[in-house]
C-alpha positions as CSV (number, residue, x, y, z in Angstrom):
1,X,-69.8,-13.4,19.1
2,X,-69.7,-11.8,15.5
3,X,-69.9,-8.4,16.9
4,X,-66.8,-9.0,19.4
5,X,-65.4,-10.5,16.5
6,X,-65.6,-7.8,13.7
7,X,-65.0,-5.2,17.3
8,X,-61.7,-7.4,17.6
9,X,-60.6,-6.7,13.6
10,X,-61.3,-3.0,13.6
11,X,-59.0,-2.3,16.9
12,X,-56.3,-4.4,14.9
13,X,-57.0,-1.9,11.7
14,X,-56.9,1.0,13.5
15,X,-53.7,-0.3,15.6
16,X,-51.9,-0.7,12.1
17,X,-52.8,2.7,10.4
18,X,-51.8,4.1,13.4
19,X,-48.4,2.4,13.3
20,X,-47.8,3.1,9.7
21,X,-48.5,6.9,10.2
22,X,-45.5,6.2,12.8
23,X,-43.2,5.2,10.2
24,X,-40.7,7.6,9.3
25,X,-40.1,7.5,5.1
26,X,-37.8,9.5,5.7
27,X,-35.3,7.3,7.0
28,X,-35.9,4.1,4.7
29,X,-33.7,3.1,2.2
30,X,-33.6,5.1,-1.3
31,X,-33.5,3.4,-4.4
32,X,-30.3,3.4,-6.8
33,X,-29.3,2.6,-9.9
34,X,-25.9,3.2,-12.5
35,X,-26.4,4.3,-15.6
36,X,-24.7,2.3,-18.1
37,X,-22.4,4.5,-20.9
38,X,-22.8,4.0,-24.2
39,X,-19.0,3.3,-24.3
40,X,-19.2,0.7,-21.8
41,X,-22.0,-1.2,-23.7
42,X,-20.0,-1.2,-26.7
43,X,-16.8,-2.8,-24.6
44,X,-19.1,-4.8,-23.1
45,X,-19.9,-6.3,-26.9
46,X,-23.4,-7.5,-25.6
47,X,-26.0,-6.4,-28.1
48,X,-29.0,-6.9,-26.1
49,X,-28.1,-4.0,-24.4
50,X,-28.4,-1.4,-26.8
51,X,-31.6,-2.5,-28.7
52,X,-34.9,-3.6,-27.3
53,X,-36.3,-7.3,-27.6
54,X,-39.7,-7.7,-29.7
55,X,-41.0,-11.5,-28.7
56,X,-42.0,-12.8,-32.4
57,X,-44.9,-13.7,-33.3
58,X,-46.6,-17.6,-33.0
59,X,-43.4,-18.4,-31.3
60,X,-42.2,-20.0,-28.4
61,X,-39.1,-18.4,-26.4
62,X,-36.8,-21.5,-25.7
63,X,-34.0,-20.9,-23.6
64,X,-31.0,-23.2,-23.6
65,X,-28.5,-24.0,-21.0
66,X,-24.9,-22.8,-22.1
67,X,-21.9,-24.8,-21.7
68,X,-19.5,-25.0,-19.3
69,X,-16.7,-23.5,-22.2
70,X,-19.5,-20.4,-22.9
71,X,-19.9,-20.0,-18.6
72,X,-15.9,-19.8,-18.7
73,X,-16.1,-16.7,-21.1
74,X,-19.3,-15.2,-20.3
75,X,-18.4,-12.6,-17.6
76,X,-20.8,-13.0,-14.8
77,X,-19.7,-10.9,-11.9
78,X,-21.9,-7.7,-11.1
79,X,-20.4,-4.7,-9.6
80,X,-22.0,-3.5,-6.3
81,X,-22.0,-0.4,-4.9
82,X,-19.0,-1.3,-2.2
83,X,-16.9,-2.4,-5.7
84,X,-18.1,0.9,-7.1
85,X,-16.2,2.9,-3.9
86,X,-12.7,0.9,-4.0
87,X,-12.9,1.1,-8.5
88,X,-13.1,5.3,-7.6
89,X,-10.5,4.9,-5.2
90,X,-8.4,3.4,-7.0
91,X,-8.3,5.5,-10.1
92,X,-8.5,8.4,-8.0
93,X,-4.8,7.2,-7.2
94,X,-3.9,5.9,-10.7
95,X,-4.2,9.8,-12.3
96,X,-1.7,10.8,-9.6
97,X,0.9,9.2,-11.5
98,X,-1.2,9.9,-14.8
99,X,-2.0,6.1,-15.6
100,X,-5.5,5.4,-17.4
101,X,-8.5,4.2,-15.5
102,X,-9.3,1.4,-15.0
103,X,-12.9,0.9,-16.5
104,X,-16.0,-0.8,-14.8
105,X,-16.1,-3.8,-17.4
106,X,-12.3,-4.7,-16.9
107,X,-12.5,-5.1,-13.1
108,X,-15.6,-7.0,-13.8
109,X,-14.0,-9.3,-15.9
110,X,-10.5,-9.5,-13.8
111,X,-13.1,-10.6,-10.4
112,X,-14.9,-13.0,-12.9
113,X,-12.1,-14.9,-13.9
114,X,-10.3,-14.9,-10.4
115,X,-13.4,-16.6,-9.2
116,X,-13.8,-19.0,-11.7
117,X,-10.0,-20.1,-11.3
118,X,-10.2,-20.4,-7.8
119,X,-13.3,-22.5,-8.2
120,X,-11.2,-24.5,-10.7
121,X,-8.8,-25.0,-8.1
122,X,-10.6,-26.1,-5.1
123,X,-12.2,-28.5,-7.5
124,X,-8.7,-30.3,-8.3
125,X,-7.7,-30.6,-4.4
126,X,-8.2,-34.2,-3.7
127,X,-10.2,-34.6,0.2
128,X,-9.4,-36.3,2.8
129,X,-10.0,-40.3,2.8
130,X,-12.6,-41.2,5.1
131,X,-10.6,-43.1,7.1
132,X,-8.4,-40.1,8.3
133,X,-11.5,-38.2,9.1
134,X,-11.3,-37.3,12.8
135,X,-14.6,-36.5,14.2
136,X,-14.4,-32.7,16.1
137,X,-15.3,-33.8,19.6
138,X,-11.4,-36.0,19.4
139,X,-9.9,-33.6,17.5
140,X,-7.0,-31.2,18.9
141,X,-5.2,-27.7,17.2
142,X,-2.2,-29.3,15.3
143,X,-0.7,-26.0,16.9
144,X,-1.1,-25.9,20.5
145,X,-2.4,-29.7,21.0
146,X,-5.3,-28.4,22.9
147,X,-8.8,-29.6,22.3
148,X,-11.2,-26.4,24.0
149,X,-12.9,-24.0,21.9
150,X,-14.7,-20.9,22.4
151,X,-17.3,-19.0,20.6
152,X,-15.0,-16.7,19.3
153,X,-11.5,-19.5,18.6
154,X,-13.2,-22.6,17.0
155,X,-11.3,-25.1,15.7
156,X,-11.5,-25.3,11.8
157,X,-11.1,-28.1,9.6
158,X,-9.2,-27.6,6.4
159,X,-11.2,-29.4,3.5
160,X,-8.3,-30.4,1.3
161,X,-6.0,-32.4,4.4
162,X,-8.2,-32.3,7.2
163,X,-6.0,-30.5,9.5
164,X,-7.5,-29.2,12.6
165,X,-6.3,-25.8,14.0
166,X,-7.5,-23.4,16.0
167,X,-8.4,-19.5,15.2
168,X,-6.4,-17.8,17.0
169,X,-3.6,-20.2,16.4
170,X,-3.6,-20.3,12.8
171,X,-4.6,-17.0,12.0
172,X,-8.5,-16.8,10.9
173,X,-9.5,-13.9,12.2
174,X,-13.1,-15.3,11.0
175,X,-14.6,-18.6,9.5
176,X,-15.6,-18.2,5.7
177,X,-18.3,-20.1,4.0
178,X,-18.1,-23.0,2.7
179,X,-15.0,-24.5,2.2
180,X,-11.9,-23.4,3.9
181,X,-8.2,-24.4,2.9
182,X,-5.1,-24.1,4.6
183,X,-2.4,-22.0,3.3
184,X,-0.9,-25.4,2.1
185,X,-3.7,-26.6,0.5
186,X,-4.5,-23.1,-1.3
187,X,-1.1,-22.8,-2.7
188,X,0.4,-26.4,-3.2
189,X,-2.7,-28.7,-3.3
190,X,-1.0,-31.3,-5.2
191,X,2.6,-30.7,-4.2
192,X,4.3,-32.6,-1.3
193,X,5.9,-30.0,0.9
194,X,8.8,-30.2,3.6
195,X,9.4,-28.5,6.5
196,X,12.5,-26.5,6.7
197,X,13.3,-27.1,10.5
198,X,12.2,-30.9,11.0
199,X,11.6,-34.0,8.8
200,X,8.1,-34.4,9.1
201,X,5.8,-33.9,6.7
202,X,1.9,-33.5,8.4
203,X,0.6,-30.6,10.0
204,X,-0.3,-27.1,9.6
205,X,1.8,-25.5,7.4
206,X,2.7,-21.9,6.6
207,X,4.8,-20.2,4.2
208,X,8.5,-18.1,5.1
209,X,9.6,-14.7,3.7
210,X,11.4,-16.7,1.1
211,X,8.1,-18.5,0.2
212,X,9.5,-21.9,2.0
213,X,7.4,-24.2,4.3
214,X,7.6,-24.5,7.5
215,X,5.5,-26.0,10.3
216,X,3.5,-23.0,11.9
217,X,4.1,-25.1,15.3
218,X,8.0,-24.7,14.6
219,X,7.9,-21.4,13.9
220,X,6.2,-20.7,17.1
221,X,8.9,-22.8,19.4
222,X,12.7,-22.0,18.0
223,X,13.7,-18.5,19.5
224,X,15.0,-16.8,16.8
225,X,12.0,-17.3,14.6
226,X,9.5,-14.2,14.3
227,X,6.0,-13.9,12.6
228,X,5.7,-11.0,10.4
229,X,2.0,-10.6,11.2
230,X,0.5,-12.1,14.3
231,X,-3.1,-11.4,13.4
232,X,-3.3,-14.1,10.4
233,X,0.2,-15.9,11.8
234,X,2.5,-15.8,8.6
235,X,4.8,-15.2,7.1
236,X,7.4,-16.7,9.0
237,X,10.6,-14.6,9.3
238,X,14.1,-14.2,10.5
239,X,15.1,-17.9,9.3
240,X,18.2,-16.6,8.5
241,X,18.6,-15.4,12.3
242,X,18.8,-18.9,13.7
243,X,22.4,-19.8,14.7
244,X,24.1,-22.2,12.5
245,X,24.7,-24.6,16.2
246,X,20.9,-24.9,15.9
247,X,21.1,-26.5,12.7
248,X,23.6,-28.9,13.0
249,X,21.6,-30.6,16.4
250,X,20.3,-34.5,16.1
251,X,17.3,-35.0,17.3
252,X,17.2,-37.1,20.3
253,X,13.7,-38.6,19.4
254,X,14.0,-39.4,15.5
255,X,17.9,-39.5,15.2
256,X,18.1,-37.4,12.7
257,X,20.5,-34.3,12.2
258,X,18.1,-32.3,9.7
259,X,16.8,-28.7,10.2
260,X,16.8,-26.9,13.4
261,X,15.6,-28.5,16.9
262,X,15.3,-26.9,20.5
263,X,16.7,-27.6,23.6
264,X,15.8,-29.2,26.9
265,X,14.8,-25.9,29.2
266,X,16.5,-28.0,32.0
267,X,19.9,-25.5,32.3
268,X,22.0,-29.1,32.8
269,X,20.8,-30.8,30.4
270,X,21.3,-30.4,26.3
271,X,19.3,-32.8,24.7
272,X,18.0,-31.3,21.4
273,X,14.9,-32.7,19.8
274,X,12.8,-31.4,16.4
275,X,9.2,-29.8,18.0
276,X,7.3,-31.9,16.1
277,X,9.1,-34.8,17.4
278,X,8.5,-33.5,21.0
279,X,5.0,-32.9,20.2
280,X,4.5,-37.1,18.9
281,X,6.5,-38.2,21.9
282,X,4.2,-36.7,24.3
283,X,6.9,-34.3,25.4
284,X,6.5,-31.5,28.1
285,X,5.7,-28.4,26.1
286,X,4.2,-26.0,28.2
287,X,3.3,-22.3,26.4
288,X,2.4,-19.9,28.9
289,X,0.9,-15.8,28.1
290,X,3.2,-13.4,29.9
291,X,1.1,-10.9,32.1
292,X,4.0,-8.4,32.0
293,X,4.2,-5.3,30.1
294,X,5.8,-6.6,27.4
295,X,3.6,-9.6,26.8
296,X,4.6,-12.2,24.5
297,X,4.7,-16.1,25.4
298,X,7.1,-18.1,27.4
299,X,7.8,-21.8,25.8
300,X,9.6,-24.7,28.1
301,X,10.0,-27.8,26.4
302,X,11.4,-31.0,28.5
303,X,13.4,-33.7,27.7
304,X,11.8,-37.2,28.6
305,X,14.5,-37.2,32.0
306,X,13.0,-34.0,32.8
307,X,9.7,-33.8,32.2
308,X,8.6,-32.2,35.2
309,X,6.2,-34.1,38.1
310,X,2.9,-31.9,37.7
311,X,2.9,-32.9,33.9
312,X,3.5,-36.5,34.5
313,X,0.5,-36.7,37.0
314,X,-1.7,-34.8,35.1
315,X,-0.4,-37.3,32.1
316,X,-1.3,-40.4,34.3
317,X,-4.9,-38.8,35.8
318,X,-5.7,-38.6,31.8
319,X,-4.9,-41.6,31.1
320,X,-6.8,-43.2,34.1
321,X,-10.0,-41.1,33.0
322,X,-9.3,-42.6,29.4
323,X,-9.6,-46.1,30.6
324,X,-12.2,-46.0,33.4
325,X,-14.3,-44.5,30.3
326,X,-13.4,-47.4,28.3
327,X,-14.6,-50.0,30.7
328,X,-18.3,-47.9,31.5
C-alpha cells in the first residue's frame, strides 16, 4: 500500500513539472509601476514621501483612526492605469488650444471629492417606509405596467422612493452596485417635484431639455413628445411641439384641466384623459413594437366606453385567477 501510495505522488509530481514547463511566461501579465515626480510630491504636500521612516527605538508604533473632518480632506482616490489613458487624452487635447495640463494630483483630488459628495448625498436621501415596500414578485414597471423580467431587463428598485421600473424602460443599460437612484432621487432627493403634463405626483420621473419633470410614462404616450436619447430614456424633448388644444383638455378621470392629456383612439369618440390617470383607472393602454422598417411603437389608449372586448376578458380571466388563488 505505501509503495502504490508514494507510486501515486510521484506521477502527480511529474504530471505538474510537466504542466509548468507548458506554461508560456511569455504571455503572463508584466509588472508596472509610475514613477512619482519630485514635482508631484511636493504638490502632493505629503512628507512621507520624500524621506524614509526609521521606527524609533524602545517604542511602540500606535496608529490612530482619523476623523471623519481629516477623511474629508485627506485625498484618497488612486489613479489606475485606465485613469492614466483618459488624463493623456485629455491633455493631449487641452495643448491644442494651448491650455495647461491638467496634473495627476488635481484629477486625483477633483474624483476624491466627487465621490465623497455623492456619498454625502445618498446619505441625506430619506428610504422608503416599510410600509410602502413592495415585495418584487407583486411588483410591476411604473412604465409599462408589466410585471415579466428577463435576464437581460430586470426590474430595479430605486433605494430613495422605491420605484420599480424596468431596464429597458427606464434606461439602465446595466445594474450598478449597491445602491441605485432614480434620476429624481439623484437630483431632487428632498424636493417635491411636479409633472408638467398631469397632476400626479408618484412615479418614475425624468428630467426635460429645460431641466423640468415630467413622468417618463407621459413622455412615452403624448405624440408630439420625443426622447433625446433612447438608450438611457431622457431627456425629454419637443415640449414646446405639443399643440396648445392638448393643453387646455380636462381629464375625464380626475376632472382636472392641468397639463396635457391624450385622446380616446376610438376616431368617434374625444374623451381626453391624463396617462397617469388612464394608467390608475385600469384603462386600455396597449403599446405594441412595429415590425416595419421604420420601427417605433404604436400606443392606443381607450376610453372606459371603448375599452375594447379582448382587454376586458383578459381583465375578468385575471381577476378570476386572483380570487380562485385567494380561496386555495
Amino acid at each position: 500500500m505505501l509503495e502504490k501510495a508514494q507510486e501515486e505522488r510521484n506521477k502527480e509530481k511529474a504530471h505538474e513539472t510537466q504542466h509548468l514547463r507548458q506554461v508560456d511566461h511569455s504571455r503572463l501579465p508584466k509588472v508596472s509601476f509610475t514613477t512619482c515626480e519630485p514635482e508631484e510630491i511636493l504638490e502632493r504636500g505629503d512628507s512621507n514621501l520624500n524621506t524614509s521612516y526609521s521606527r524609533p527605538e524602545n517604542h511602540y508604533i500606535r496608529y490612530n483612526e482619523p476623523t471623519e473632518e481629516e477623511l474629508y480632506e485627506t485625498v484618497e482616490y488612486d489613479m489606475d492605469e485606465m485613469d492614466r489613458a483618459w488624463l493623456d487624452m485629455y491633455n493631449q487635447e487641452k495643448k491644442k488650444d494651448h491650455r495647461t495640463d491638467v496634473t495627476s494630483f488635481l484629477f486625483e483630488s477633483i474624483m476624491d471629492r466627487l465621490e465623497k459628495e455623492w456619498y454625502c448625498l445618498i446619505q441625506g436621501v430619506s428610504g422608503p417606509s416599510t410600509e410602502d415596500v413592495i415585495l418584487p414578485e407583486d411588483s410591476a414597471c411604473a412604465v409599462c405596467d408589466d410585471t415579466e423580467v428577463e435576464n437581460s431587463n430586470a426590474i430595479v428598485f430605486c433605494d430613495g422612493c422605491n420605484v420599480a421600473v424596468h431596464q429597458d424602460c427606464y434606461g439602465i443599460p446595466y445594474i450598478p452596485e449597491g445602491q441605485w437612484l432614480c434620476k429624481k432621487c439623484q437630483i431632487a432627493p428632498n424636493e417635491s417635484v411636479s409633472c408638467i403634463f398631469c397632476p400626479n405626483k408618484d412615479g418614475a420621473f425624468k428630467q426635460t431639455t429645460d431641466d423640468l419633470w415630467a413622468h417618463l410614462l407621459c413622455a412615452i404616450w403624448i405624440p408630439e413628445v420625443r426622447l433625446k436619447n433612447t438608450v438611457y430614456m431622457e431627456p425629454i424633448d419637443y415640449v414646446d411641439k405639443v399643440p396648445k388644444g392638448r393643453w387646455r383638455l380636462t381629464c375625464c378621470i380626475c376632472k382636472k384641466r392641468q397639463g396635457a392629456c391624450i385622446q380616446c383612439d376610438n376616431k368617434h369618440c374625444f374623451s381626453a384623459f391624463h396617462v397617469t390617470c388612464a394608467k390608475a383607472a385600469g384603462l386600455s393602454m396597449k403599446m405594441k413594437l412595429q415590425t416595419t422598417q421604420n420601427g417605433g411603437i404604436i400606443l392606443n389608449a381607450y376610453c372606459d366606453k371603448h375599452t375594447p372586448r379582448e382587454y376586458e376578458e383578459s381583465n375578468e380571466e385575471n381577476e378570476y385567477q386572483i380570487v380562485q388563488s385567494g380561496q386555495s
